[in-house]
N, C-alpha and C positions, 0 to 999 in steps of 0.2 A: 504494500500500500504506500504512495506517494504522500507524504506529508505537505503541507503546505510552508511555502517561505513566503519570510518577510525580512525588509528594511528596515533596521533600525538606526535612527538616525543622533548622532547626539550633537544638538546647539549649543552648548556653551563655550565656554572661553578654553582652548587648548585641547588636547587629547581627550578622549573618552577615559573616566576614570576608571582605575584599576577596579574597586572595591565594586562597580557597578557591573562592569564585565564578569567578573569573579560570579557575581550575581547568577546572571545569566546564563554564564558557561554551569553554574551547580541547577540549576533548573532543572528538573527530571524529565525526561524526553525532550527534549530538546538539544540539538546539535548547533553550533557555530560553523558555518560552512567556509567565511570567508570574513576578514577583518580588515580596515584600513583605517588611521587615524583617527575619522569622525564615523566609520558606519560598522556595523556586522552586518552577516547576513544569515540568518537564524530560520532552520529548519524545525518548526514547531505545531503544535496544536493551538488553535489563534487562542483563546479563553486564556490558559493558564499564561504564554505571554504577554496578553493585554494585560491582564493583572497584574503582572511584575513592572513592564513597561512605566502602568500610569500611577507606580509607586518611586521612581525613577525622578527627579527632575532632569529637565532640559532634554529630554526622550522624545523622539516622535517615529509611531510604527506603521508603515504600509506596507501593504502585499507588493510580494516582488514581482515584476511583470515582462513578460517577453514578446517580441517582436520577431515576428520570421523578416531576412535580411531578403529584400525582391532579385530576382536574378534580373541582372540586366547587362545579359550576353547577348550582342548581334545574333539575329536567325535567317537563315533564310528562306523568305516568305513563295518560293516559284523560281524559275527558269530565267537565266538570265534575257531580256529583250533586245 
């Protein structure tokens, strides 16, 4: 079964603090998939995250969202004229 992710995002001033991360990474089912400076990105169950989340300041959590990339390789449409 596919878990759902999300974006978590942290506003304040500097890095995302440790003690808050710490948080989230002991969160029971829930995985940290991918980290950078101000975000994770957290493979979870939404409930038990929103409730960590809007315990958090300076947190803000959205579903993480994909885009298929369009091909736009020349084709050829017919026979040269």
């Amino acid at each position: 079964m596919i878990r759902p992710r999300f974006i978590l995002r942290y506003r304040g001033d500097g890095d995302t603090p440790e003690a808050d991360v710490a948080q989230l990474r002991e969160l029971p089912d829930a995985e940290v998939v991918d980290a950078s400076p101000k975000m994770l990105l957290v493979e979870s169950e939404p409930e038990a995250l929103r409730a960590l989340v809007e315990t958090l300041p300076d947190w803000m959590m959205a579903p993480e969202q994909q885009y298929a990339v369009p091909d736009t390789r020349k084709r050829v449409t017919g026979p040269p004229e």
